[in-house]
N, C-alpha and C positions, 0 to 999 in steps of 0.2 A: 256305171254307178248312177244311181237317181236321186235326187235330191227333190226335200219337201221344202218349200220356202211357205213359212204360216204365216197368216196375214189374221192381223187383230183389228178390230176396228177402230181406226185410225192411225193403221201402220202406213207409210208413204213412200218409204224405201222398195218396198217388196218388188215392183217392177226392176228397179235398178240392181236387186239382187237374180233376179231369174236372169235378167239378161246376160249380164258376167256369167252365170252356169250355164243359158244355153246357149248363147250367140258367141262369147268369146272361150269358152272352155270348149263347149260343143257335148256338155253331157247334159242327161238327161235332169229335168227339173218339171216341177208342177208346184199350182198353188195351192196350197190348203188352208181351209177354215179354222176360226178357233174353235168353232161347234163340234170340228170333227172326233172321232173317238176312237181311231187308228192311226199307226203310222207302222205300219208292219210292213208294207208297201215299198220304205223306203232308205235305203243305205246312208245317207246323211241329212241333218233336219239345219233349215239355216232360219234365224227368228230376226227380223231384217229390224231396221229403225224407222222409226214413225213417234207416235203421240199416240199410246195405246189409251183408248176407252178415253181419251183426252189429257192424260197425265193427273186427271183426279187423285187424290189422297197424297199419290207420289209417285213417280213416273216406275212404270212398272208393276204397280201393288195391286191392282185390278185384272190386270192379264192374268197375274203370276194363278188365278182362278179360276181360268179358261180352261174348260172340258179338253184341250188339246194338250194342256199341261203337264197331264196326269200321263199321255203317250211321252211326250217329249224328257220327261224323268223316267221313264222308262231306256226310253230309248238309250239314255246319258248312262242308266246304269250293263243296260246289254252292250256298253261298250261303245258304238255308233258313234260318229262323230257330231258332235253340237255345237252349232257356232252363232253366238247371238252379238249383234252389231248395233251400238246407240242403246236405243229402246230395245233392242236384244237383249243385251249387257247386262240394263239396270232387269230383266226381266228372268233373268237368269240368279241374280242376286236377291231378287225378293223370291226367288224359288225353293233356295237355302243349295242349289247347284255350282254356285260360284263363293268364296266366304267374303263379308265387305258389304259395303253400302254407297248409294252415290248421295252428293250432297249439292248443293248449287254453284254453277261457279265460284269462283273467288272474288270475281267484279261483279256477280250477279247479272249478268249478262248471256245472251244467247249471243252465240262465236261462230261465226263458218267461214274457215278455209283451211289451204292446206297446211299444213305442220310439220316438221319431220320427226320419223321417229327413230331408235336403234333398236335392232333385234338383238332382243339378251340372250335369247334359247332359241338356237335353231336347230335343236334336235327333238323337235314335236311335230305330232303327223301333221298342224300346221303352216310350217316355216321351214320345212326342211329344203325346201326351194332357194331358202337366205343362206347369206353365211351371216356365221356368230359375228355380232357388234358392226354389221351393214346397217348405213343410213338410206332410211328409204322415205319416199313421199307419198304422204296417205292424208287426203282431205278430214276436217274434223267439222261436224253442227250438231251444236247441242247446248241445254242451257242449264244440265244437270248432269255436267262429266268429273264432277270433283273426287275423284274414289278415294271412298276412307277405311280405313282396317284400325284394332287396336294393335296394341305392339306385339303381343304374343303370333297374333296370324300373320302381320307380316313377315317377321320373325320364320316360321313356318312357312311363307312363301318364299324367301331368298332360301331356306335352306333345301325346298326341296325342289329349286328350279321356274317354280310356275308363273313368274316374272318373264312376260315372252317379250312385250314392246314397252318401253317408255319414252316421253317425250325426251327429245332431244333438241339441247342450247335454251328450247324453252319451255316453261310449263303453263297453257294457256289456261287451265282451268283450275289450277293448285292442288291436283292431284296428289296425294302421297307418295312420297320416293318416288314422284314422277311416273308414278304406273300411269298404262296407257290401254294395258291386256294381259290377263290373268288366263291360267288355266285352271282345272280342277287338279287335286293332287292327282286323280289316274290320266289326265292328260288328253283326254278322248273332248272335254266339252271346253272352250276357246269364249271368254268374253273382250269385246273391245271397244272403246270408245270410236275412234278413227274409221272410217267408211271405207275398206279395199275394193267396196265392189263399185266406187267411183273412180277408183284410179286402174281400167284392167285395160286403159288405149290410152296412147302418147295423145289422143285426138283431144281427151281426155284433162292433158295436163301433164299425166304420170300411167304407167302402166306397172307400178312397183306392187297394186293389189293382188293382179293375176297371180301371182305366182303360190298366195295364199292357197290359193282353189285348186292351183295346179300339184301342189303339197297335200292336199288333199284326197285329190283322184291319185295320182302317185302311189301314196301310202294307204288306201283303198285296197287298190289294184296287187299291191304284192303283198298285203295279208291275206285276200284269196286267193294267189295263186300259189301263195307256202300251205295254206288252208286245203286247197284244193284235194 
């Protein structure tokens, strides 16, 4: 499996994300531009956190118009896995690929450390690594994690599953119903506030990320081999 990790200008995760795919997964990764105009290249797209384009207008709203955009809704629709992390997340949500918005903390504060969260669904190509309602440890920075829906979507989120993480005992940035990571309704593109690709070595802190990626390749690996 190969994996595109896109870097926007002023993405700052993107190292910390290839390294989790090549160095502790051991699968294949590369970087791509936001100029690029393909991604056909590549069996999973991961949009890592940073400060895209500087978080102008609103974190996310500038990316979301990156020439590499238009592959990556692509991709989301051929099915691929898409998985957008921080400024992933909010980048996925101004794409209209995620339903929801982010808003600023609730202290208005920029927040980093780690958090726990519970896995609601772990039967997404995700999280199939977790079991259902494990608490796991997964670092959080960011100063625009407060995800909001109207009633109707969330509504439509708890009924059909795509409630994968929420904070757990606490909610650091007044998230709604405590969301932490949504999926799309077909379940193939993954948004989350929470960083896993900080937590993939105990050296770490927490190695409870790994298992995200490794749910990944996983669930990769035996849709081509039924495919096959």
């Amino acid at each position: 499996m190969k994996f595109a990790v896109i870097v926007f200008p002023g993405s700052n995760c993107d190292v910390d994300m290839f390294h989790a795919v090549k160095d502790e997964l051991s699968a294949e990764a590369e970087y791509v531009w936001h100029t690029e105009g393909s991604l056909d290249g590549y069996d999973g797209i991961l949009l890592p956190g940073g400060f895209s384009y500087g978080d102008y207008l609103r974190s996310g709203a500038i990316a979301r118009f990156s020439n590499v955009m238009n592959e990556v809704i692509k991709a989301a629709e051929e099915g691929k896995p898409v998985l957008g992390v921080c400024n992933g997340f909010q980048i996925l949500l101004e794409a209209g690929l995620l339903p929801g918005a982010m808003r600023r903390n609730k202290d208005l504060k920029f927040m980093c450390r780690t958090v726990q969260l519970k896995v609601e669904n772990a039967r997404t190509l995700f999280t199939s690594r977790y079991t259902e309602g494990e608490i796991i440890d997964i670092p959080i920075a960011h100063g625009e994690g407060n995800y909001y829906c109207d009633e109707e979507t969330l509504e439509m989120l708890k009924e059909n599953k795509q409630i994968v993480f929420t904070y757990h005992n606490e909610n650091p940035n007044g998230s709604l119903a405590d969301i932490a990571g949504i999926t799309n309704e077909r379940g193939n593109v993954l948004g989350m506030m929470p960083h896993p690709e900080r937590a993939v070595d105990t050296l770490l802190g927490s190695a409870d990320g790994l298992r995200l990626f490794q749910s990944i390749v996983k669930n990769w690996r035996e849709s081509h081999v039924v495919n096959a």
